[in-house]
C-alpha positions as CSV (number, residue, x, y, z in Angstrom):
1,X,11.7,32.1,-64.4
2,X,12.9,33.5,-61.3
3,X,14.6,31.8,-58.5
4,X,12.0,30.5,-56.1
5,X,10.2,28.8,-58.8
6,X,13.8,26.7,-60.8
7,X,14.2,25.7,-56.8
8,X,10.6,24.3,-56.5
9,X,11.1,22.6,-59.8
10,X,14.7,21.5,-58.9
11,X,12.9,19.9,-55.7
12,X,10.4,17.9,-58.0
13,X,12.6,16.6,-60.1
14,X,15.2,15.3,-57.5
15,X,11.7,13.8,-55.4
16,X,10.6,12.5,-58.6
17,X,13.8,11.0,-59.6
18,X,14.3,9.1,-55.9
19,X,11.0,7.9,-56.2
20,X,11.5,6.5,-59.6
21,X,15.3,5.3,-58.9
22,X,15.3,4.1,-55.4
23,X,11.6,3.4,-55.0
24,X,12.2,5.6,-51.6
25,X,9.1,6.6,-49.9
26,X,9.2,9.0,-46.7
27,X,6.5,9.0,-44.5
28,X,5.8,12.1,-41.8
29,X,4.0,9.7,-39.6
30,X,4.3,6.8,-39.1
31,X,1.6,3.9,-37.6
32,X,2.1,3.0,-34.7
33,X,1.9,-1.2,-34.5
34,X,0.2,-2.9,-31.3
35,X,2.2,-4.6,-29.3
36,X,1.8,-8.2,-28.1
37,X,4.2,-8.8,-25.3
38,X,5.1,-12.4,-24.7
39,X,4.6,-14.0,-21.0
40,X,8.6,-14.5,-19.8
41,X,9.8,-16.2,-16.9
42,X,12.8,-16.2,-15.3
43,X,14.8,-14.0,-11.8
44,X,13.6,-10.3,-13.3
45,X,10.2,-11.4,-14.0
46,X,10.3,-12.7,-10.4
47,X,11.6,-9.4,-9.3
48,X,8.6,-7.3,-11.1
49,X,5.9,-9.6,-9.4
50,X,7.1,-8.8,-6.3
51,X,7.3,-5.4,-6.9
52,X,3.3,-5.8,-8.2
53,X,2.4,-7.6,-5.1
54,X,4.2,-5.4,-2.8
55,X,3.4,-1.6,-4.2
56,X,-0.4,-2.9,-4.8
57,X,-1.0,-4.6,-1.1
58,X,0.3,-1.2,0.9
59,X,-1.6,1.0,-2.1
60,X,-5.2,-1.4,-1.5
61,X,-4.4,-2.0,2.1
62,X,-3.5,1.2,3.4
63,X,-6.4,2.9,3.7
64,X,-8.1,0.4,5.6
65,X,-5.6,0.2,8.2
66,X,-7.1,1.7,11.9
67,X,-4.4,3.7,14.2
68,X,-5.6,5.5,17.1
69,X,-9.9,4.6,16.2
70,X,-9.1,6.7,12.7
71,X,-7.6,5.9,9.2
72,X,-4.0,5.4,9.5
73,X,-3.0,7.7,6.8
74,X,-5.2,10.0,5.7
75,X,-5.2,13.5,3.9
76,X,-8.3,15.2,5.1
77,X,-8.2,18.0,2.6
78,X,-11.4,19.6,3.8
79,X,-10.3,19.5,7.5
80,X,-6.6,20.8,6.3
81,X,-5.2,17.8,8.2
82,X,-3.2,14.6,7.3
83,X,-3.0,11.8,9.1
84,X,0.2,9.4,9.0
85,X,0.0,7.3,11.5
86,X,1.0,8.8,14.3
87,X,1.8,12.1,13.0
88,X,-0.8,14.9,12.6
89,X,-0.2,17.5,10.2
90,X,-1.4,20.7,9.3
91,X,-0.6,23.1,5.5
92,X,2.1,25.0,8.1
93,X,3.8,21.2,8.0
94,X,4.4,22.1,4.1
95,X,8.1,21.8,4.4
96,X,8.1,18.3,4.8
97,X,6.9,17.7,2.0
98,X,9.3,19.5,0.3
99,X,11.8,17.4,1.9
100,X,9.8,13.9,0.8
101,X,9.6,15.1,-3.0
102,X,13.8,16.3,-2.5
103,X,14.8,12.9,-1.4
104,X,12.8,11.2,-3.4
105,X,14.2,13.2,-6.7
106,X,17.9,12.2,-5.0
107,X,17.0,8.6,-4.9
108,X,16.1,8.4,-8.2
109,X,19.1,10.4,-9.7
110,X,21.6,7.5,-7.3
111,X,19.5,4.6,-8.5
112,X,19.7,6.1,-12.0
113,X,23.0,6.6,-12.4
114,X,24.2,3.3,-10.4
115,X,21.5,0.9,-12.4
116,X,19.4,2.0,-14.8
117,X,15.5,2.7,-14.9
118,X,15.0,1.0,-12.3
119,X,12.0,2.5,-10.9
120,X,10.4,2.2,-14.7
121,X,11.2,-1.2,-15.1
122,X,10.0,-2.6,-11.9
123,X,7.5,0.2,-9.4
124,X,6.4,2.6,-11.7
125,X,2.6,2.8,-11.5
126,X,2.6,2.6,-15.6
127,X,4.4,-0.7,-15.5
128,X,2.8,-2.2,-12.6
129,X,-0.6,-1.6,-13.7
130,X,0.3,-2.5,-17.5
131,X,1.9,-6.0,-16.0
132,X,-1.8,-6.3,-14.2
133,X,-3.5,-5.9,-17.0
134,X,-1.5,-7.7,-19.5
135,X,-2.1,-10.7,-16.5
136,X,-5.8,-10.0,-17.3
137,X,-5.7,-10.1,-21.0
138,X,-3.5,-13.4,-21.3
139,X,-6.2,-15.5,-18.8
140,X,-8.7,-13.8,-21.1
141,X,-7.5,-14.1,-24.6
142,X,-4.6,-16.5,-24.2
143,X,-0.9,-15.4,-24.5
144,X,0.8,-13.9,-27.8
145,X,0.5,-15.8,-30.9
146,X,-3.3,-16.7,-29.2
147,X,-3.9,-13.1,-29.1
148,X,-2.6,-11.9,-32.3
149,X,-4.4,-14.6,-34.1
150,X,-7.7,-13.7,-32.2
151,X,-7.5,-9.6,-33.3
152,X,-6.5,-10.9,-37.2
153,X,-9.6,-13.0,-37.3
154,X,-13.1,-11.8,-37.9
155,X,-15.5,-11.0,-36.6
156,X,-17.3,-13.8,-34.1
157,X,-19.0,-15.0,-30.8
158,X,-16.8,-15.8,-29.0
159,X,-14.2,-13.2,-30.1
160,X,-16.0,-10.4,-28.9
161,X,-17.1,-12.9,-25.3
162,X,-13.4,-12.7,-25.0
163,X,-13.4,-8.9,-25.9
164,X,-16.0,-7.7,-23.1
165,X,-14.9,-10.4,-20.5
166,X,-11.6,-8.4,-20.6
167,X,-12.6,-5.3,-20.8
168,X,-15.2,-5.7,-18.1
169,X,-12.7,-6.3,-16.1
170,X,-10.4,-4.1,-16.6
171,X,-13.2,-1.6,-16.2
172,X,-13.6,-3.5,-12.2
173,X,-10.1,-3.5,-11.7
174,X,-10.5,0.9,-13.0
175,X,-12.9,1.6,-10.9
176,X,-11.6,-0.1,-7.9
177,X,-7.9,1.7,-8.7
178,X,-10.1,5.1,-8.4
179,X,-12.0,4.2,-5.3
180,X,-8.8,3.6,-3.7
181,X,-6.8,6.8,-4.4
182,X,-10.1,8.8,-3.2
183,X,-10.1,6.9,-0.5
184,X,-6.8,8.6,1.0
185,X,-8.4,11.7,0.9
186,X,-11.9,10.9,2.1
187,X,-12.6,8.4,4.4
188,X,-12.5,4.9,3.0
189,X,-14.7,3.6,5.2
190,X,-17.4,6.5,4.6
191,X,-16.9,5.9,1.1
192,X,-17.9,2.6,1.0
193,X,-21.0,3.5,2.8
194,X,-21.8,6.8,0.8
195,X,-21.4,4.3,-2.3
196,X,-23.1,1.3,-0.9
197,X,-26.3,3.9,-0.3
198,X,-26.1,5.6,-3.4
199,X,-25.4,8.6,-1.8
200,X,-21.5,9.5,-3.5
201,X,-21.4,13.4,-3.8
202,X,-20.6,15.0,-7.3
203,X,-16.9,15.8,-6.8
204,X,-16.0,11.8,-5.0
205,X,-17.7,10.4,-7.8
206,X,-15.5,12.7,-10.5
207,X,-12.3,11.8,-9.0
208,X,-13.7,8.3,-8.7
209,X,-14.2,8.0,-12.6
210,X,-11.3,9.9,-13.5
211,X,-8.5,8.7,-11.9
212,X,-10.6,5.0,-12.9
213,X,-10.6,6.4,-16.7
214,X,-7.4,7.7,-16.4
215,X,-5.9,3.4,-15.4
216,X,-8.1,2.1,-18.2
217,X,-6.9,4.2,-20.7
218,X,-2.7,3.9,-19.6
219,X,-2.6,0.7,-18.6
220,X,-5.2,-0.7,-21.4
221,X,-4.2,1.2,-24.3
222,X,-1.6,3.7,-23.9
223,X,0.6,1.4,-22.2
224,X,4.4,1.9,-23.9
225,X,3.0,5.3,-25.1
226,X,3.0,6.7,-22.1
227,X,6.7,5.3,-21.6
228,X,7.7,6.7,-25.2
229,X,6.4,9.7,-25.5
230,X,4.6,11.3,-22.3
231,X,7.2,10.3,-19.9
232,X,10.0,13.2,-19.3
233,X,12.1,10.8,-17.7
234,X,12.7,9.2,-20.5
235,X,14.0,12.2,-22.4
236,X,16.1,13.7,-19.6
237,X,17.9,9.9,-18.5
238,X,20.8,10.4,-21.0
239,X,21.9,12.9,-18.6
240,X,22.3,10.5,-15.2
241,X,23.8,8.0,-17.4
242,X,27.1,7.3,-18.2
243,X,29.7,4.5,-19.3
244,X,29.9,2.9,-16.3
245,X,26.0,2.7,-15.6
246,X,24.4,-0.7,-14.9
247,X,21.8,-1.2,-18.1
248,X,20.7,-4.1,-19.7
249,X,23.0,-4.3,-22.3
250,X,23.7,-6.9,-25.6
251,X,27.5,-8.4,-25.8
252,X,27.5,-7.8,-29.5
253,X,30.9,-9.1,-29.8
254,X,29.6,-12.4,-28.7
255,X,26.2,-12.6,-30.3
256,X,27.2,-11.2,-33.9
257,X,27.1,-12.9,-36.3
258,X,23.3,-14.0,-35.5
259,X,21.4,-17.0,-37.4
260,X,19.5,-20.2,-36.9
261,X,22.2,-23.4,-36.5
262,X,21.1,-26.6,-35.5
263,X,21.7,-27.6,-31.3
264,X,24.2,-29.9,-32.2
265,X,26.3,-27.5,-34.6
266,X,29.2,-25.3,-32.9
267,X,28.3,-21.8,-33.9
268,X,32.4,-21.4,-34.8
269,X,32.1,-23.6,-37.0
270,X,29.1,-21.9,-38.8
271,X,31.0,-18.4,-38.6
272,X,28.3,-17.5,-35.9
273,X,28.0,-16.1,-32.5
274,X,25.8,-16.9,-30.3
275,X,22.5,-15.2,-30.9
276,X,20.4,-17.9,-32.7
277,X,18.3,-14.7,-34.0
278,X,14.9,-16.3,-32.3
279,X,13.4,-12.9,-31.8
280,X,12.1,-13.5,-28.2
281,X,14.4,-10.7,-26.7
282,X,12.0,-8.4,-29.2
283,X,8.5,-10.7,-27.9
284,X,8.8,-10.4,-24.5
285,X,9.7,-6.2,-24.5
286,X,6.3,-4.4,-23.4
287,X,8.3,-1.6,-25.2
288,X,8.9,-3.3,-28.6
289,X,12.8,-2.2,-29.2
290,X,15.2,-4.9,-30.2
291,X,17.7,-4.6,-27.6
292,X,20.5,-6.1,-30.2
293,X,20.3,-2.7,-31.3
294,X,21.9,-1.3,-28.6
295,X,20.7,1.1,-26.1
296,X,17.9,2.9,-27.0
297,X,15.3,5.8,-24.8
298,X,12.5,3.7,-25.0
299,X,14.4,0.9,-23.4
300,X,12.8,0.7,-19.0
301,X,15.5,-1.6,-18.2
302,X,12.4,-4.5,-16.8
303,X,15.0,-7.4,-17.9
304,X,12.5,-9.8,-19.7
305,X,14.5,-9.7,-22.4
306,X,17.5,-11.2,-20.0
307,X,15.0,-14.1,-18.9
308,X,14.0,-14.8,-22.6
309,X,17.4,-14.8,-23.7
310,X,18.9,-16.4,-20.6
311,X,15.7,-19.5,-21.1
312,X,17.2,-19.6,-25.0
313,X,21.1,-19.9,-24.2
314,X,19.8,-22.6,-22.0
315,X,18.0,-24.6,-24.1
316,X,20.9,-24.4,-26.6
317,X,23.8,-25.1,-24.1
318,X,25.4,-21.9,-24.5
319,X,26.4,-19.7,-21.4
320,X,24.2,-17.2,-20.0
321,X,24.5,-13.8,-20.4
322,X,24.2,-12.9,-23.7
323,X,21.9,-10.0,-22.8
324,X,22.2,-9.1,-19.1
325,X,23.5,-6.2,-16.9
326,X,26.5,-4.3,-17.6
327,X,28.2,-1.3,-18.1
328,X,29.9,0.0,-21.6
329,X,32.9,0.1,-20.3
330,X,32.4,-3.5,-19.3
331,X,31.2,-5.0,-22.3
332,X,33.9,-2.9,-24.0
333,X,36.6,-4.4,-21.5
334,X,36.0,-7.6,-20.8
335,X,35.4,-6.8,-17.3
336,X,33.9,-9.1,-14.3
337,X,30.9,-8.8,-12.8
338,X,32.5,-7.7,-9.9
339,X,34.8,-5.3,-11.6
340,X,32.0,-3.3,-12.8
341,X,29.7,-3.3,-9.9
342,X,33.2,-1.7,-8.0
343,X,33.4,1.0,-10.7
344,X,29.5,1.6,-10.5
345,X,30.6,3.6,-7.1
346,X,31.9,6.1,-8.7
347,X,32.4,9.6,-6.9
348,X,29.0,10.9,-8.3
349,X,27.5,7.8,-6.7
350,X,29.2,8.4,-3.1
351,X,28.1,12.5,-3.4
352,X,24.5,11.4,-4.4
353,X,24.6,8.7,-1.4
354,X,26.1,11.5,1.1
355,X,23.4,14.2,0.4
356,X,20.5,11.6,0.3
357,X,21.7,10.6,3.5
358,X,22.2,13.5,4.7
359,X,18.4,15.2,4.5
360,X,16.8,11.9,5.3
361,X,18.3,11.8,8.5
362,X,17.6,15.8,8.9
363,X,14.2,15.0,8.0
364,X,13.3,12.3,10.7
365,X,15.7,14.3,13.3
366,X,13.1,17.4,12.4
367,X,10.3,15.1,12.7
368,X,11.5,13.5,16.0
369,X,12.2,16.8,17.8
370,X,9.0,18.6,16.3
371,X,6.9,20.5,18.8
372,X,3.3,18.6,18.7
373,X,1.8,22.0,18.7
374,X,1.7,25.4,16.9
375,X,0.9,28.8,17.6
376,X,0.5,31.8,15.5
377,X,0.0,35.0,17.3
378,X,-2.2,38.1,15.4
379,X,-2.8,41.3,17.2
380,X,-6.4,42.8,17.4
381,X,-7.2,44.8,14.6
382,X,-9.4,46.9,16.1
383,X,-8.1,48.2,18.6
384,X,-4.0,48.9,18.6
385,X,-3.6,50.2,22.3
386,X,-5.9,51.7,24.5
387,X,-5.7,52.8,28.6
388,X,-7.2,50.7,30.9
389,X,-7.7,51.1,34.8
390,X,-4.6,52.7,37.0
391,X,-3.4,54.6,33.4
392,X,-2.0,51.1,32.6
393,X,-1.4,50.8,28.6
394,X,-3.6,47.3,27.4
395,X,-2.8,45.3,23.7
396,X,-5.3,42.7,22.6
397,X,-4.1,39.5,20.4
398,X,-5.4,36.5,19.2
399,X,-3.6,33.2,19.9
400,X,-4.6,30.3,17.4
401,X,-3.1,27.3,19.0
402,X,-2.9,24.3,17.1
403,X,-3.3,20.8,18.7
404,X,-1.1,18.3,16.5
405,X,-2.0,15.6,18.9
406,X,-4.5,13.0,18.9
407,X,-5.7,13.5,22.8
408,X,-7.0,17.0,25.0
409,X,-4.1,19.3,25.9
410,X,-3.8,22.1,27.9
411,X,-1.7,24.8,27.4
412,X,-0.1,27.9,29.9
413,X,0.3,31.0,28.6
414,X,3.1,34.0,29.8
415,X,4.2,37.2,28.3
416,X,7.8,38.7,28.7
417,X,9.4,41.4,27.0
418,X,9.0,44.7,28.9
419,X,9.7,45.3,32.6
420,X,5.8,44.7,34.2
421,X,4.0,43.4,31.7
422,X,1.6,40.7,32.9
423,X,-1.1,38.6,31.1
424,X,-4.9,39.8,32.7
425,X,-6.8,37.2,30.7
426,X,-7.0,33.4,31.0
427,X,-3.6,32.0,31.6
428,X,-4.3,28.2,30.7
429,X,-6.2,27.3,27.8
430,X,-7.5,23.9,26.8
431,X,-7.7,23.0,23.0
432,X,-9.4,19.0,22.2
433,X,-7.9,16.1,20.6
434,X,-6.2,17.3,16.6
435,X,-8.2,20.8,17.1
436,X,-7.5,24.5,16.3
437,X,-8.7,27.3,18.7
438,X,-8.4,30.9,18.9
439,X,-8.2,32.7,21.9
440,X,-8.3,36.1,23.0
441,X,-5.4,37.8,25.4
442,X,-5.0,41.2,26.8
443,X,-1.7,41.9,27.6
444,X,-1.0,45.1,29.7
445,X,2.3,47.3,30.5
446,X,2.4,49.7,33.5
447,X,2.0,53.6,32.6
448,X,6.1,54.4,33.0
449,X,6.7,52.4,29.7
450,X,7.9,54.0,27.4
451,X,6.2,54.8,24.3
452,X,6.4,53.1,20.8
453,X,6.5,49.7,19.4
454,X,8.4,47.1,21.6
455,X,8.9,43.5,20.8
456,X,7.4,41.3,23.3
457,X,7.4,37.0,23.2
458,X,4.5,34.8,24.0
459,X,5.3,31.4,25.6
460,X,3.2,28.7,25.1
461,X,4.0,25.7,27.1
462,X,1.9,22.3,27.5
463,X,1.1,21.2,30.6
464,X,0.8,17.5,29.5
465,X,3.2,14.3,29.9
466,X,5.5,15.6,27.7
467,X,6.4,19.5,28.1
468,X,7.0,21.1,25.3
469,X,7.5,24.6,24.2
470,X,6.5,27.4,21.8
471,X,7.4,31.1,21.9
472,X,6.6,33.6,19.5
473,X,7.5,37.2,18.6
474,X,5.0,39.9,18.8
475,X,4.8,43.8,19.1
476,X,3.2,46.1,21.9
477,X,1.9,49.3,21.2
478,X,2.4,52.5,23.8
479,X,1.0,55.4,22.2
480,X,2.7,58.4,23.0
């Protein structure tokens, strides 16, 4: 018998014998269980309505705001132009978004390391739409133990009435998700029309249905899924959090031992604490972790289990708090409210504040002082230099202006850069309202210049209300 096959054996026997012994069975995979979330009340459900009523009336409302006789923010990908209000911008505007997605990263790493998930617990799109359609599914089928009882029982009537009534609309509520987000990048308005008449195209119609498909399946079915395992920020949080991070946290030390006492029993006088081990804290979580566990990855830090437990120590006449905000250190320290809120602003909050700070206000100062207008200059391919009249040496470029306002402008052109050169074309040139135009210059030197490449600048200057200023950098030909 060699080797490889006395290990083999060896690994039998010892699988065998657990088995046998220990009646231990190991699983690969393991079911995943549906999860019934209980309907909780209290300050942090609250909290997450407003959030849901706030995020959803600026994402439905938006697009149907007017600002200067056009959609107030708009993306017009096929025009290459988005409208925000007042701003008009063009792809050459890319660097503002780069700033948007920068401070938005830093605002999540502060918020993180000061409190928590608090984006995933309260403004996510995941957990807003799943709290929308949880709303759906408990006027429809009733709230937990109604539900459980109603997908444990057979097959009936009005089981499956109660099956298509919510599904039907969450299918409306889909749809209407998907019209919306297309709706930011074509017009809303024309989009209702287009759809009113039949008369969608191919690609508004995909978008439509996937971005529709793609809330019915997260929100309907995927739901803590998407939280657990298709969400990186769950994976990389560990790293923005530390001991003296607000999270909702369990006072162990208080709630062990756990068990059911009667109301009028002192839980010392039991040997317990003051869990009564009702389970609610595990109900109401749209994740399904038992937070008496202690902190755990899938945990989004929404709070119902604080306004289940919170309802509980109330009903018992115990004091609040059980389950609630706090730090490790805190819990581990005995430490005030106030005490740990002080050591939240810890130096890595205060550099994270500073920087955020910093390129926000950089941001809106670039915006503020940005020229309405831009100007790319291109020299004529065809022809790099040629003699004109009087031996006079003549370049040809092309000047695409671009209007970034919302009303006609007029723009004057010059030329500087070598001693006598003058502009012989058009010196004004009038581009419409949010328009790009190219024109044609021909810029000449006299015949005592000397030869070679020579940088020369263009100035572009509108003649409008406000003056305002572009020059850019160009070369002139003198052939030798």
């Amino acid at each position: 018998m060699n080797t490889s096959e006395s290990v083999l054996k060896s690994n039998k026997r010892s699988t065998a014998s657990v088995s046998k012994d220990d009646g231990v069975v190991i699983a690969l995979y393991q079911s995943q269980k549906k999860i019934y979330p209980r309907a909780v009340q209290g300050l942090f459900a609250k909290w997450r309505w407003v959030l849901v009523w706030w995020t959803q009336l600026i994402f439905y409302g938006l697009p149907w705001l007017q600002w200067n006789d056009r959609q107030a923010v708009l993306f017009d990908l096929e025009a290459r132009r988005f409208y925000i209000f007042n701003l008009v911008l063009y792809p050459q505007d890319f660097i503002y978004l780069t700033g948007l997605l920068v401070i938005s990263a830093l605002a999540l790493f502060l918020f993180t390391a000061v409190a928590g998930r608090l984006w995933c617990g309260y403004a996510c799109p995941q957990t807003v739409y799943t709290e929308i359609f949880l709303w759906i599914e408990r006027k429809v089928e009733g709230d937990r133990s109604a539900r459980m009882r109603l997908d444990a029982g057979g097959g009936s009537a009005p089981k499956w009435g109660k099956k298509w009534t919510k599904h039907a609309l969450w299918i409306l509520f889909s749809l209407w998700t998907g019209f919306t987000f297309v709706g930011y990048f074509t017009s809303i308005r024309v989009l209702t029309a287009d759809t009113w008449a039949m008369a969608l195209g191919p690609w508004q119609t995909f978008w439509v249905l996937f971005y529709g498909v793609a809330t019915y399946g997260n929100a309907g079915f995927m739901r803590e899924q998407v939280c657990k395992y298709m969400c990186p920020y769950a994976r990389f949080q560990s790293v923005m959090f530390d001991k003296d991070t607000m999270i909702v946290t369990y006072h162990a030390e208080r709630g062990e031992p756990r068990g059911p006492r009667s109301k009028k029993v002192h839980p010392t006088a039991v040997g317990l604490g003051s869990c009564v081990d009702c389970t609610l804290c595990v109900q109401v979580c749209p994740t399904g972790i038992d937070i008496r566990k202690g902190l755990q990855y899938e945990c989004i830090g929404c709070g119902a289990c604080i306004d289940a437990c919170d309802s509980v120590m109330d009903k018992v006449g115990y004091p609040r708090g059980l389950v609630k905000y706090a730090t490790q250190n805190g819990v581990q320290n005995n430490w005030t409210s106030k005490q740990m809120m002080m050591r939240a602003l810890r130096p890595r909050v205060w550099i994270y504040a500073f920087i955020l700070l910093a390129i926000t206000m950089a941001l809106l100062m670039s915006l503020y002082l940005r020229v309405p207008f831009k100007v790319d200059v291109i020299r004529d391919r065809g022809t790099l230099a040629r003699m004109v009249e009087q031996g006079r040496v003549e370049n040809v470029y092309r000047l695409q202006i671009m209007n970034a306002t919302e009303s006609p402008q007029r723009y004057a052109l010059a030329v500087k850069g070598i001693e006598g050169i003058s502009l012989v074309s058009e010196s004004e040139v009038d581009v419409g309202a949010a328009e790009v135009r190219a024109v044609a210059v021909r810029v000449q030197v006299p015949p005592s210049a000397p030869s070679g490449s020579h940088p020369v600048w263009f100035d572009i200057t509108s003649t409008g209300q406000d003056v305002s200023q572009v020059t850019e950098k160009a070369a002139f030909i003198v052939p030798r």
